[in-house]
Biopython code that builds the backbone (N, CA, C, O; Angstrom):
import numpy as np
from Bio.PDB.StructureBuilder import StructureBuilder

atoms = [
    (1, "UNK", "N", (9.417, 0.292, -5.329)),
    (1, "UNK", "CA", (8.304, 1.223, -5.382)),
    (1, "UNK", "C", (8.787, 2.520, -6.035)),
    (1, "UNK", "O", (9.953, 2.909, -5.977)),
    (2, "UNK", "N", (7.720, 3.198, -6.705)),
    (2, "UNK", "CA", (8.592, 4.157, -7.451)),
    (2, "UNK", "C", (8.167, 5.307, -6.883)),
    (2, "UNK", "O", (7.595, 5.282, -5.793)),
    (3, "UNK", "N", (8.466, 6.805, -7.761)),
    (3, "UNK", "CA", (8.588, 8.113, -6.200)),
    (3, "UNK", "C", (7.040, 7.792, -6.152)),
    (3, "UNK", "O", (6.779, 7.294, -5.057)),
    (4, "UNK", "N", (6.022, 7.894, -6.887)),
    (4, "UNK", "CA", (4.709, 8.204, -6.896)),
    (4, "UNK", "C", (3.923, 7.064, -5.953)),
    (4, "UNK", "O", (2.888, 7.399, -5.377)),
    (5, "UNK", "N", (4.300, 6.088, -5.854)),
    (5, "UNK", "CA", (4.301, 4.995, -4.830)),
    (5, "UNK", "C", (4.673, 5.465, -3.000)),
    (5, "UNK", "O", (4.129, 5.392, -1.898)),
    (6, "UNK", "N", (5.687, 5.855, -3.495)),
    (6, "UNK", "CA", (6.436, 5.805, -1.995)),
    (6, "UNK", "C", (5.590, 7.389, -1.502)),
    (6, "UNK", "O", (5.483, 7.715, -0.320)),
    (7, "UNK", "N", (5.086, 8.181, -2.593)),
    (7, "UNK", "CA", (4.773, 9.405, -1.863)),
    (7, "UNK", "C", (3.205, 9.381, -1.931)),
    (7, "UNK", "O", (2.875, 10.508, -1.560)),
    (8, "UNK", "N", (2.235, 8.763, -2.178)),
    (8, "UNK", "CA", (0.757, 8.227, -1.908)),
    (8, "UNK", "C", (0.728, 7.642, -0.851)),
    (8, "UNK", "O", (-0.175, 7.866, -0.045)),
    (9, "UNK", "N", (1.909, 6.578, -0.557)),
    (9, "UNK", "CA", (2.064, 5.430, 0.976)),
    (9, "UNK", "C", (2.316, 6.704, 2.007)),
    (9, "UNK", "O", (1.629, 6.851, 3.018)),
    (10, "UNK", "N", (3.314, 7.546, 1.653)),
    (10, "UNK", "CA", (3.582, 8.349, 3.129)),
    (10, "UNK", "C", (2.263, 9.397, 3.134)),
    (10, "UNK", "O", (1.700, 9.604, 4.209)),
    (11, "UNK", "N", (1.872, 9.934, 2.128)),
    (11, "UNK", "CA", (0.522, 10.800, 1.972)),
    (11, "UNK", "C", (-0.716, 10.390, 2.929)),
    (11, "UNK", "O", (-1.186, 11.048, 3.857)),
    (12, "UNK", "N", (-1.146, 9.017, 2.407)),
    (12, "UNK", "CA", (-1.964, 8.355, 3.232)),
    (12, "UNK", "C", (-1.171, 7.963, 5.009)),
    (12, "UNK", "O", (-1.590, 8.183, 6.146)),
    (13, "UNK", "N", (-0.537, 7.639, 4.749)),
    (13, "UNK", "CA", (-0.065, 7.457, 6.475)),
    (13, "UNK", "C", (-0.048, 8.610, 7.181)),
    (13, "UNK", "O", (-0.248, 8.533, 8.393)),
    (14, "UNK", "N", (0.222, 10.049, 6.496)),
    (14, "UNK", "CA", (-0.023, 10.853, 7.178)),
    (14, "UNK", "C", (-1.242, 11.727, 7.252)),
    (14, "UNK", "O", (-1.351, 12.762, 7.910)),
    (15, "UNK", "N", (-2.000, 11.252, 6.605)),
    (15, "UNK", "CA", (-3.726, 11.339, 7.118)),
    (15, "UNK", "C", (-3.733, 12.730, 5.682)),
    (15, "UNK", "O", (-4.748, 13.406, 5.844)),
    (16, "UNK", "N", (-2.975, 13.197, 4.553)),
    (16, "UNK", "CA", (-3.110, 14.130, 4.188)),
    (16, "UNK", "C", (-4.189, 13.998, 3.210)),
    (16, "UNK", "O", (-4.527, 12.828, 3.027)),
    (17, "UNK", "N", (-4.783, 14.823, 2.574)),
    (17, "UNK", "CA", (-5.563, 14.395, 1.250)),
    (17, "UNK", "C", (-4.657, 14.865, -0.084)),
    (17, "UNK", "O", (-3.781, 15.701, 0.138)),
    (18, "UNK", "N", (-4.775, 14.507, -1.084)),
    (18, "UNK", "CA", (-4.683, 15.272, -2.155)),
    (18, "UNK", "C", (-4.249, 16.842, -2.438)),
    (18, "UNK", "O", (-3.332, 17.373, -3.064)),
    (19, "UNK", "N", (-5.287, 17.280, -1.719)),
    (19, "UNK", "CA", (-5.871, 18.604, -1.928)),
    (19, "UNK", "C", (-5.048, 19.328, -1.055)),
    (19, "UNK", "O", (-4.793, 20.504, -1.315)),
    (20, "UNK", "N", (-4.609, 18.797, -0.082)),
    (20, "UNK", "CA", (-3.620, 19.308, 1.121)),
    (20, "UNK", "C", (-2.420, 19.240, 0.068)),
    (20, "UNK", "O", (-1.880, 20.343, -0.022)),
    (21, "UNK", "N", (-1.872, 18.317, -0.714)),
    (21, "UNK", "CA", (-0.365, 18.181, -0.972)),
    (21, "UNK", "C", (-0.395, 19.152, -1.870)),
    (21, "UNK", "O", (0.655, 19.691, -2.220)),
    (22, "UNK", "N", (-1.841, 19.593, -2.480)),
    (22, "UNK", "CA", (-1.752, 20.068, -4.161)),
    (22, "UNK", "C", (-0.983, 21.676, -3.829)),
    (22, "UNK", "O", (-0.245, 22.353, -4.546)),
    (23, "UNK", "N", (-1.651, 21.982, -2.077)),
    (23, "UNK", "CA", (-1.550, 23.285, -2.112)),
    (23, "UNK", "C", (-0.219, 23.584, -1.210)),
    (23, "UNK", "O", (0.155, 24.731, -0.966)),
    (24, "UNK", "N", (0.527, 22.274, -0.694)),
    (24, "UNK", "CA", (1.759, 22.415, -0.320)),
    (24, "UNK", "C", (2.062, 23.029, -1.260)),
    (24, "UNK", "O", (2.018, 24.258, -1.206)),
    (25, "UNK", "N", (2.584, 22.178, -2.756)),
    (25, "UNK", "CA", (3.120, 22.211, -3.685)),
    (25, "UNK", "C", (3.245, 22.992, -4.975)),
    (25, "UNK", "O", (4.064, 22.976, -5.894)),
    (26, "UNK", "N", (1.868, 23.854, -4.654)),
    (26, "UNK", "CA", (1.713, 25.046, -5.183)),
    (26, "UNK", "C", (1.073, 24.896, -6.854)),
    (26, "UNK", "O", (1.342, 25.638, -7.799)),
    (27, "UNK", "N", (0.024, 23.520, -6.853)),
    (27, "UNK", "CA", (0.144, 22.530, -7.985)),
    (27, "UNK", "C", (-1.793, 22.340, -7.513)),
    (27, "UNK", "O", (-2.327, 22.269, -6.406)),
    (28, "UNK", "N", (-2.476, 22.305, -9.132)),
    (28, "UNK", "CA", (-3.503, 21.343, -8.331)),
    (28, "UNK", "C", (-3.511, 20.171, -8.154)),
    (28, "UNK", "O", (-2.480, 19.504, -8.245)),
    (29, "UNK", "N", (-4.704, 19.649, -7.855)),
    (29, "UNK", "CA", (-5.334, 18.296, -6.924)),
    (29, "UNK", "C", (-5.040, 17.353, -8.252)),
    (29, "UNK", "O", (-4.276, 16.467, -7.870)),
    (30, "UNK", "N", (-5.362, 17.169, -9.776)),
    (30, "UNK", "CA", (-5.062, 16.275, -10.053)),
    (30, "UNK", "C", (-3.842, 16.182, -10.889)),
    (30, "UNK", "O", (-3.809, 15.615, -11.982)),
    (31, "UNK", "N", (-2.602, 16.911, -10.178)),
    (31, "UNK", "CA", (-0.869, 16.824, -10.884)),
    (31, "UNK", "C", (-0.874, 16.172, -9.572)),
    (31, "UNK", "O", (-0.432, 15.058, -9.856)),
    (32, "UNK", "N", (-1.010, 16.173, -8.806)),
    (32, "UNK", "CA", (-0.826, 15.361, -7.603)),
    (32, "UNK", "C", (-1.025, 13.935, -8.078)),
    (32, "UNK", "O", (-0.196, 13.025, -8.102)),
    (33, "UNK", "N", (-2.697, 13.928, -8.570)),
    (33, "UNK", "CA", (-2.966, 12.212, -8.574)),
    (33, "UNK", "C", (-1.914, 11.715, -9.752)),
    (33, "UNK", "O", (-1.189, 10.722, -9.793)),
    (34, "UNK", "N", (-2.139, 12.927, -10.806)),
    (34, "UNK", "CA", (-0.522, 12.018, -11.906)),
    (34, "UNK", "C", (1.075, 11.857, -11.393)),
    (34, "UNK", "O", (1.924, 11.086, -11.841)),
    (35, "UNK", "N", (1.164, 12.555, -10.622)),
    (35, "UNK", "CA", (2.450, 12.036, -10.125)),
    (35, "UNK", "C", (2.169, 10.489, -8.927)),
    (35, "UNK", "O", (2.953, 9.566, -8.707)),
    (36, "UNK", "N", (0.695, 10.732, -8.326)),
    (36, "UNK", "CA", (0.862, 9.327, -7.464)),
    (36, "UNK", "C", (0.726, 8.032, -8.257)),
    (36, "UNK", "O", (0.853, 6.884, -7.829)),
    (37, "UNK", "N", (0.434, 8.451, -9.540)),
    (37, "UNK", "CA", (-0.129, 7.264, -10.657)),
    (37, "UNK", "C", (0.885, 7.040, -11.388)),
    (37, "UNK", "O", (0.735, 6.046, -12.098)),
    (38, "UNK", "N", (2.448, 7.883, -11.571)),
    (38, "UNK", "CA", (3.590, 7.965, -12.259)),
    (38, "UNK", "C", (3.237, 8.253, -13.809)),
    (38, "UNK", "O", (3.826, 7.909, -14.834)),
    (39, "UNK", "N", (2.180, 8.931, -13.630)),
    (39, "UNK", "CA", (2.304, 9.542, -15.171)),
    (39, "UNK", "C", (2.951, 10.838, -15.853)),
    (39, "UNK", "O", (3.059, 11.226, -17.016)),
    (40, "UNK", "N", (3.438, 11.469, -14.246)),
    (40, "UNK", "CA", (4.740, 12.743, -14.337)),
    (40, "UNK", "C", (5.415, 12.720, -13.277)),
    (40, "UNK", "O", (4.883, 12.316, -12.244)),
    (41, "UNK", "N", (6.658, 13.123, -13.289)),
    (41, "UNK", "CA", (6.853, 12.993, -12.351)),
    (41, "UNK", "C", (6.986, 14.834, -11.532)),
    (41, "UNK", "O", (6.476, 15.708, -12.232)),
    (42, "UNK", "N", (7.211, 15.004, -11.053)),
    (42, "UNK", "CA", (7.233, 16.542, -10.168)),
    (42, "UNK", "C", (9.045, 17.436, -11.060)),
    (42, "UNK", "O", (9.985, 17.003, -11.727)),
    (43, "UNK", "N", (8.594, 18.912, -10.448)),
    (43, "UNK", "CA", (10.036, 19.438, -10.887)),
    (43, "UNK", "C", (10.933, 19.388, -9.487)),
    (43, "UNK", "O", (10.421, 18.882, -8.489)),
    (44, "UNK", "N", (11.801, 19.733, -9.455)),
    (44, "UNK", "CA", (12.900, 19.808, -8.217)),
    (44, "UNK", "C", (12.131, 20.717, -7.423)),
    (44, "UNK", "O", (11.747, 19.807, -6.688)),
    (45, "UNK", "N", (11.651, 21.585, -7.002)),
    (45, "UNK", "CA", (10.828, 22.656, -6.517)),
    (45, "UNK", "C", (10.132, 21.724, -5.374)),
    (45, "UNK", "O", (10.455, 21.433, -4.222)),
    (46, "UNK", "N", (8.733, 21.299, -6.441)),
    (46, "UNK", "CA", (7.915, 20.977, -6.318)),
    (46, "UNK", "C", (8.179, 19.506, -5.210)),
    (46, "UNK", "O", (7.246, 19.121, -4.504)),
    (47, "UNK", "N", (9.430, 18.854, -5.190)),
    (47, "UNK", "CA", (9.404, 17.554, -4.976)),
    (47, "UNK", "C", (9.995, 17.552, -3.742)),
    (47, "UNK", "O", (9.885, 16.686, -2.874)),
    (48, "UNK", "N", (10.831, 18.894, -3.699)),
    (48, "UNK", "CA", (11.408, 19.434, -2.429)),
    (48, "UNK", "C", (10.304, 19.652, -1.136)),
    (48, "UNK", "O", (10.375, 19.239, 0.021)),
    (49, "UNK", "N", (9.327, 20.415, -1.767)),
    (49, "UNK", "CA", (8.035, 20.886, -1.281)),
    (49, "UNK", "C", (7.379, 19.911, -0.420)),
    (49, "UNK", "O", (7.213, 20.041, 0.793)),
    (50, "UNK", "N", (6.877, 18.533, -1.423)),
    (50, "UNK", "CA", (6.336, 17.431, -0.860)),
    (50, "UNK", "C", (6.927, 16.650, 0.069)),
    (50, "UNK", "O", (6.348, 16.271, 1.087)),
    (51, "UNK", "N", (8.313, 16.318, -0.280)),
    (51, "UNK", "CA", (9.309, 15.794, 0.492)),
    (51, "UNK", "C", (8.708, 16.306, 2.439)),
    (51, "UNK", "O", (8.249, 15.630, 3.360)),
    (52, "UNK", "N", (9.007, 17.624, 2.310)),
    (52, "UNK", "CA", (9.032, 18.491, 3.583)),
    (52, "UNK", "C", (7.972, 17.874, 3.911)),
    (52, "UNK", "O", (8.075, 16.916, 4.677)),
    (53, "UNK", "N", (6.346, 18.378, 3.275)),
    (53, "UNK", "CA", (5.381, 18.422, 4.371)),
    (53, "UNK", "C", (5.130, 16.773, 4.909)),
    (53, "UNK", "O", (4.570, 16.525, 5.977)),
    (54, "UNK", "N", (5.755, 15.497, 3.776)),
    (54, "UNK", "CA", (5.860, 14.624, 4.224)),
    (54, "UNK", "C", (6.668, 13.676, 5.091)),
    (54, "UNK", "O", (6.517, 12.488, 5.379)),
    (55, "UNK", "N", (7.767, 14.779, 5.480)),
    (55, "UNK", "CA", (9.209, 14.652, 6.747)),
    (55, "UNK", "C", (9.676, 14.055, 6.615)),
    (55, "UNK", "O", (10.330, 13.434, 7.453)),
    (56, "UNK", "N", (9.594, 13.805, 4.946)),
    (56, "UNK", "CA", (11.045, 12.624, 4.101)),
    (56, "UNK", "C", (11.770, 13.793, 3.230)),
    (56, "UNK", "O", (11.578, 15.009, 3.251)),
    (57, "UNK", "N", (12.588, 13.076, 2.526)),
    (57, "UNK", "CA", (13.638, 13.502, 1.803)),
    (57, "UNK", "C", (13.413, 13.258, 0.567)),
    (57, "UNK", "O", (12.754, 12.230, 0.411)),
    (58, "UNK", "N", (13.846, 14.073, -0.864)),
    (58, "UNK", "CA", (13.475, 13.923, -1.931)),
    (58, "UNK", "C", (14.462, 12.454, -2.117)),
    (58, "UNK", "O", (13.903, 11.605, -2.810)),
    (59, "UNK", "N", (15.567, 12.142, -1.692)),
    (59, "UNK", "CA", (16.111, 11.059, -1.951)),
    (59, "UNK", "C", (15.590, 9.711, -1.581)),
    (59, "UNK", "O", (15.423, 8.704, -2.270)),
    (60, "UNK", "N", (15.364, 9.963, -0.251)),
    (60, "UNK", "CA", (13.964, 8.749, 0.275)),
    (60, "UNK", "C", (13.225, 8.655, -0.716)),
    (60, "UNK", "O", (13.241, 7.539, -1.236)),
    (61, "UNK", "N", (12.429, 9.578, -1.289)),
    (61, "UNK", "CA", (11.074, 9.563, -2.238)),
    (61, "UNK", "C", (11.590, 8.800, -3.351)),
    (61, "UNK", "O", (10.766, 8.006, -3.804)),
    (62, "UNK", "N", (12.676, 8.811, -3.903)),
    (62, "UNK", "CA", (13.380, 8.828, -4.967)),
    (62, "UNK", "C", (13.811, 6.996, -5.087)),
    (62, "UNK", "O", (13.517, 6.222, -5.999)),
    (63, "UNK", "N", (14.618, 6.709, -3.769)),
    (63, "UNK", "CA", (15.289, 5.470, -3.715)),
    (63, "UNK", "C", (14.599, 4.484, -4.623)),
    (63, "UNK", "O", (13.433, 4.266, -4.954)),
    (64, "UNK", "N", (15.901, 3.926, -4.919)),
    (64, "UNK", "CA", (15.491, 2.861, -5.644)),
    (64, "UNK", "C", (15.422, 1.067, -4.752)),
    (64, "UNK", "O", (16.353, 0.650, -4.063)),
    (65, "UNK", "N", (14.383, 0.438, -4.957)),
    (65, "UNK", "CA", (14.041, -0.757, -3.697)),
    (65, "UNK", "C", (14.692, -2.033, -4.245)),
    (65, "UNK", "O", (14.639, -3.079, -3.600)),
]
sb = StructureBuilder()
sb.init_structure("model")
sb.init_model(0)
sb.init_chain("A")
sb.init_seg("    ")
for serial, (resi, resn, name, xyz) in enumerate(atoms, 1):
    if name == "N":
        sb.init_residue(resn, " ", resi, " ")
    sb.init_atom(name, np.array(xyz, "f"), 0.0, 1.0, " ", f" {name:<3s}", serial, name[0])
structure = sb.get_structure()
């Protein structure tokens, strides 16, 4: 699964929307949906950011399966 995979699966499990991660991340609502679609991926900042409010690790997000 790739990061944009693994971070839509934990997004949804944790009941967040979109719109919640956009404003973790300091990003709007649809750089969110292109990173859950892998059409960008995030900067180090930004991935740190998501990581947190999703109580994984950018390396978790990252792993390769």
């Amino acid at each position: 699964m790739s990061f944009g995979g693994r971070m839509k699966k934990l997004r949804e499990m944790r009941g967040f929307s979109t719109t919640e991660m956009a404003e973790c991340a300091c990003v709007s609502q649809p750089q969110i949906v292109k990173w859950e679609s892998g059409q960008q991926l995030p900067n180090v900042i930004a991935a740190v950011l998501i990581a947190q409010k999703l109580g994984t690790t950018v390396e978790q997000l990252c792993a390769e399966d």
